[in-house]
N, C-alpha and C positions, 0 to 999 in steps of 0.2 A: 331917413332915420327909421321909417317903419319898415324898410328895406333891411334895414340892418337889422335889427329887434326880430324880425318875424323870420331871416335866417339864422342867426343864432337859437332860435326856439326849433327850429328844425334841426339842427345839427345837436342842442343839447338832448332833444325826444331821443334822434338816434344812438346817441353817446348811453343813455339811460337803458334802451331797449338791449343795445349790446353788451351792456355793464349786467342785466337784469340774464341774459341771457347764459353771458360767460358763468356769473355765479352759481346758476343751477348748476349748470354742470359739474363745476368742484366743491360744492356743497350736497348734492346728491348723484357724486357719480357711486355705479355699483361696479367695481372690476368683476364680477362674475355674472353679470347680464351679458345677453348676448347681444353685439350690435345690431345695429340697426340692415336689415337684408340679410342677416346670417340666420341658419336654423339656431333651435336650441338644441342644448350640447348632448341632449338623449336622441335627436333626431340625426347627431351628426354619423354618417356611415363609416363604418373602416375602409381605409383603401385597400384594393384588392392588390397581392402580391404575386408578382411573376411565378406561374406555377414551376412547383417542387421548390422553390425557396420557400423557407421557414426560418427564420433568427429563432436561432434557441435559446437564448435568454431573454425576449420581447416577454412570455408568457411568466417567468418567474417575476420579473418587475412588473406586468402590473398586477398579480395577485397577490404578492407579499410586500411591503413598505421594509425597502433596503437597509433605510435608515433608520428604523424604529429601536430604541434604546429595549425594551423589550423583550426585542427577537433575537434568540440567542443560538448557540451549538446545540441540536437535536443530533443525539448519539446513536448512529445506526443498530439495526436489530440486530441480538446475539444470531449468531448462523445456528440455521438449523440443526439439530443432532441427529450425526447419520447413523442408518440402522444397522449396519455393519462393525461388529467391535474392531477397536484399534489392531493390527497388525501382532502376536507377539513379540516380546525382546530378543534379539540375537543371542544365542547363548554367550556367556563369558568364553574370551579366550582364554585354552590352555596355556598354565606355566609350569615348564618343564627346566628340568636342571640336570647339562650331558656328566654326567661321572666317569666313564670311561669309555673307551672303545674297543674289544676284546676281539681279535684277530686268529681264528683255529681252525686248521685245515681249510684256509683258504676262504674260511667263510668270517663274514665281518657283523658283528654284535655290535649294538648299543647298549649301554646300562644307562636308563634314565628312571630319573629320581622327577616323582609328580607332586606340581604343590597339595594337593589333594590328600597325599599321603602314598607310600607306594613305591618300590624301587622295581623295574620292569628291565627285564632283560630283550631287547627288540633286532627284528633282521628288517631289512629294505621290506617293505609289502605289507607288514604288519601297522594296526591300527591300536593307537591309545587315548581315550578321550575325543574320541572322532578327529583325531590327527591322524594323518597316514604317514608315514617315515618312506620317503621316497631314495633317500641319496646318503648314504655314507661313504664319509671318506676320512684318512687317519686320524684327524684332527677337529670333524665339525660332523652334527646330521641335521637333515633340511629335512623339515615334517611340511605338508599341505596342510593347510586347514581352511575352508571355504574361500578356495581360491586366493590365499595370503599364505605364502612361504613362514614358515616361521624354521629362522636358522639357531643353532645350538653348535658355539663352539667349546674349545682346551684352550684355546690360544696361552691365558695366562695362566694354566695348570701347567706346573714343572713334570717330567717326566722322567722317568726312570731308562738307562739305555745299558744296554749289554755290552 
């Protein structure tokens, strides 16, 4: 019986020691100590990375907290103002309106009528409003103007026939 008695006092010491033991631990555990054989976390090094690899967003995570309610849209800088002024505007295009086509001794007139004001009597070659009148023909004249045709017909003017 003192057999008995004096192992169970042994088994209850160690039931107590490892009761006493477990409790510390979840009664003063710290998650942010560092275990036991590790450095602490200011001694811990970075690993070094295969050279010329870089992750280029490793450095935006850990300087800025992703998730921070906070951190919001920062609106890029206005662009610089260049020294250079804007370009001038194109001139307006010429509007013209063909009234007639005058046909005499062989030689071919336009009468154009300029929104501007202005009724011009024109041959092929001549320039109006920096249009140059390249092509007449019975019924239509073709002016250039910066490399854009601008065409002037009669189609739907009635004509007069001998």
């Amino acid at each position: 019986m003192i057999r008995k008695g004096f192992l169970l006092g042994i088994l209850a010491f160690v039931v107590v020691i490892l009761l006493a033991d477990f409790l510390k631990e979840v009664v003063f555990y710290d998650p942010l100590a560092p275990a036991a054989g590790e450095p602490a976390r200011d001694e811990v090094k970075e690993e070094k990375t295969i050279k010329g690899f870089e992750p280029g967003w490793a450095k935006a995570i850990h300087e800025k907290d992703l998730f921070n309610r906070e951190r919001g849209y920062v609106p890029p800088p206005p662009p610089a103002a260049s020294l250079e002024p804007p370009p001038p505007p194109p001139p307006p295009k010429p509007e013209f309106q063909l009234k007639g086509i005058v046909v005499q001794d062989g030689r071919e007139t336009a009468i154009i009528e300029s929104a501007k004001g202005g009724t011009y009597a024109l041959a092929p070659g001549d320039v109006l409003e920096e249009a140059l009148l390249i092509k007449l023909d019975p019924r239509r004249a073709v002016f250039k103007w910066m490399n854009e045709e601008i065409v002037l017909s009669m189609e739907k003017v009635k004509t007069l026939r001998r």
